[in-house]
N, C-alpha and C positions, 0 to 999 in steps of 0.2 A: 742732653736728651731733650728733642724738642718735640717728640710726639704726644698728642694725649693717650693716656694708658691704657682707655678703654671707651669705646664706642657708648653711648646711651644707646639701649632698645626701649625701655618700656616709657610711655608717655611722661610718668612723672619722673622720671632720671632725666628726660628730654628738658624737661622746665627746668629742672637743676641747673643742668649744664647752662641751660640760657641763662637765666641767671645769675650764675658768675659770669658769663662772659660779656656781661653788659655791665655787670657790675667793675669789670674789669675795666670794660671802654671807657667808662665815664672817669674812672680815677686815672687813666693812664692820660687821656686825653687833657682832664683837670690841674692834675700835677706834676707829669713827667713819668716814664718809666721809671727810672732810675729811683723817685722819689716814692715808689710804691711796691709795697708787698705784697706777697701771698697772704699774709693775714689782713692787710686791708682791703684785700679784697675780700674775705669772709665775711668780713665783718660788715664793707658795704654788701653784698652780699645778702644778711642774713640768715648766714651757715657757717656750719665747723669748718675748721681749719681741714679737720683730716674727709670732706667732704671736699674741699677742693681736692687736695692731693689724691682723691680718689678717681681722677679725673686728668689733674692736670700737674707732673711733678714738678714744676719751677716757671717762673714768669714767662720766658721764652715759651713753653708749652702754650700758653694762655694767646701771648702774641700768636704763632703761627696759626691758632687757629680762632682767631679775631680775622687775619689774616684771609684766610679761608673763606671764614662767612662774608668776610667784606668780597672776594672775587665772584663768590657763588650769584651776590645779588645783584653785582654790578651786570654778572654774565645774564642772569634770567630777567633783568630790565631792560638789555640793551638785546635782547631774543624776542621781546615784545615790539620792543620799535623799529625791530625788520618787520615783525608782522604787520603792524599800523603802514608802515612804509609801501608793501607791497598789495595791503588789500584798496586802501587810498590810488594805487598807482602813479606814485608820485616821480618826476621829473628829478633829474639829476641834481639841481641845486635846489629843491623842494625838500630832497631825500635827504642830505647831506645839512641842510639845517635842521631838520629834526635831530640826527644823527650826533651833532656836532653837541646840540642842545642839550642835548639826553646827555652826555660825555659830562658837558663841563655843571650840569645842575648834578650829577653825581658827586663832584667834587664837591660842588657848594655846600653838600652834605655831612656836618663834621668835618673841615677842612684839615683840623689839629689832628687828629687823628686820623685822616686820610695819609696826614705828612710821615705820623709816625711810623703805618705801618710800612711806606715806604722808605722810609730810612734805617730803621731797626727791626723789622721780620726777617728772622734767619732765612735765609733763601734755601730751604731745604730740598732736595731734590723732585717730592711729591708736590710741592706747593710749585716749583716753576714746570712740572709738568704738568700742572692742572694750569699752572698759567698759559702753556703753550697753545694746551688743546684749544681753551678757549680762543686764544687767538684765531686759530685756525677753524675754528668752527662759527668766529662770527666776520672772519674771512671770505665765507665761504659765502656765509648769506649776503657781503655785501658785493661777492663777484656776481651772484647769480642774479641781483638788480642791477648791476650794470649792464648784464649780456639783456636783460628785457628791455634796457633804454636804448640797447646800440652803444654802449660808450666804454670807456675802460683802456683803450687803448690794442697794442699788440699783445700783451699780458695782462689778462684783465684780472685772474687771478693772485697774480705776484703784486701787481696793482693793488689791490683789495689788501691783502695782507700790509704791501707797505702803509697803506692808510689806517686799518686799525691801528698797527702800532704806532705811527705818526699823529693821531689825533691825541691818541692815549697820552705820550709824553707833551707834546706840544700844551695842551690844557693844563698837565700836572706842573708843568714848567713856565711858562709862562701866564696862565690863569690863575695857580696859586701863588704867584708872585712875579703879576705886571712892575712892566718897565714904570721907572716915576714918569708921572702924566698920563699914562694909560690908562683906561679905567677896563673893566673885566670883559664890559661889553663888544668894547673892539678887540679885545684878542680872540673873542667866538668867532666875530666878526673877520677878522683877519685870515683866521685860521680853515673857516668856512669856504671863503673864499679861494685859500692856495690851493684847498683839495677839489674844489671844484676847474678849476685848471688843470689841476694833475689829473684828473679820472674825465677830463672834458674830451679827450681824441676819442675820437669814432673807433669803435670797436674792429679789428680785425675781422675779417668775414672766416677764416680759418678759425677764430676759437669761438664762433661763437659757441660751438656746440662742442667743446674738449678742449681747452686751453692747455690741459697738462699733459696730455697726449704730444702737443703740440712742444711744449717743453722739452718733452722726454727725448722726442728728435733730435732738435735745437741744440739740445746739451748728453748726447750719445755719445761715445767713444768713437771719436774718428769724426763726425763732425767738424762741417767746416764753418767756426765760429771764433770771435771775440769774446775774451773778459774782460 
């Protein structure tokens, strides 16, 4: 069972919850999952046992929605820096150093616990459908500065999509654990770089204004196309 039991509504059930769940982070992050319980977390905590469990019934509960809060904030920091992005009107490889930045300083953030939750967060079906959305929704913000630059390619949308999720793994994999000799700054730098190549073609004059329209043709039944 990996969901929490029950929602907080009232403010101070809201502090609770926070409260273990940081109190969670810092032991898990400290000593290892495995090496921590439901009661060390109460205790770091400073709450009953059956005040977690009113919340959250077993370790996994806790992770998915460490889980949770870690995607929530990643998505509502990296929704600010399209805003910065777009009100600055910033150039492709201007955009995409911000971009890239913001990515890999998220990581810099508890990196131990960035690894954990990616290696032991049950992948439960809500958690990767909030992961999807978000993909898709910060997708979306960075097809719709590509089509203001002119750039992106023939699918500037598909484009977009493969770049979040290409930045996303590329920093987790090789930013939290450069090549020996590499230091962190040239893998931003690196990584900066290929996506400014990949999203550098001139944008199709057909998407500028509906690229999935455009798709939808492309990839119709009866279409006459390549996979």
């Amino acid at each position: 069972m990996y969901a929490a039991r029950k929602r907080p509504r009232q403010q101070r059930s809201r502090h609770t919850v926070e409260v273990i769940l940081e109190a969670a982070a810092q032991l898990f992050q400290r000593n290892g999952f495995n090496a921590t319980s439901t009661n060390h977390v109460a205790d770091r905590a400073g709450v009953s046992i059956g005040s977690v469990y009113q919340y959250f019934p077993n370790k996994d509960a806790l992770l998915v929605a460490l889980a949770e809060r870690h995607l929530d904030a990643a998505l509502r920091g990296l929704g600010s820096v399209f805003d910065e992005i777009r009100r600055a009107d910033l150039g492709l490889e201007a955009a995409l150093r911000v971009l890239v930045g913001a990515v890999a300083s998220a990581h810099r953030d508890r990196p131990e616990l960035h690894q954990l939750l990616f290696d032991q967060a049950p992948r439960v079906p809500e958690l990767v459908a909030r992961l999807r959305d978000g993909e898709r929704h910060l997708a979306a913000l960075l097809a719709a500065e590509l089509r203001r630059m002119g750039r992106g390619g023939p699918d500037a949308e598909v484009n977009a999509l493969l770049a979040v999720q290409g930045i996303e793994a590329q920093l987790h994999g090789a930013y939290l654990h450069p090549p020996a000799g590499v230091d962190r700054e040239a893998v931003v730098e690196a990584v900066t770089v290929l996506w400014c190549r990949a999203l550098g073609e001139p944008l199709v004059p057909d998407h500028a204004a509906g690229g999935h329209e455009h798709l939808e043709r492309r990839h119709a039944p009866g279409a006459d196309h390549q996979v």
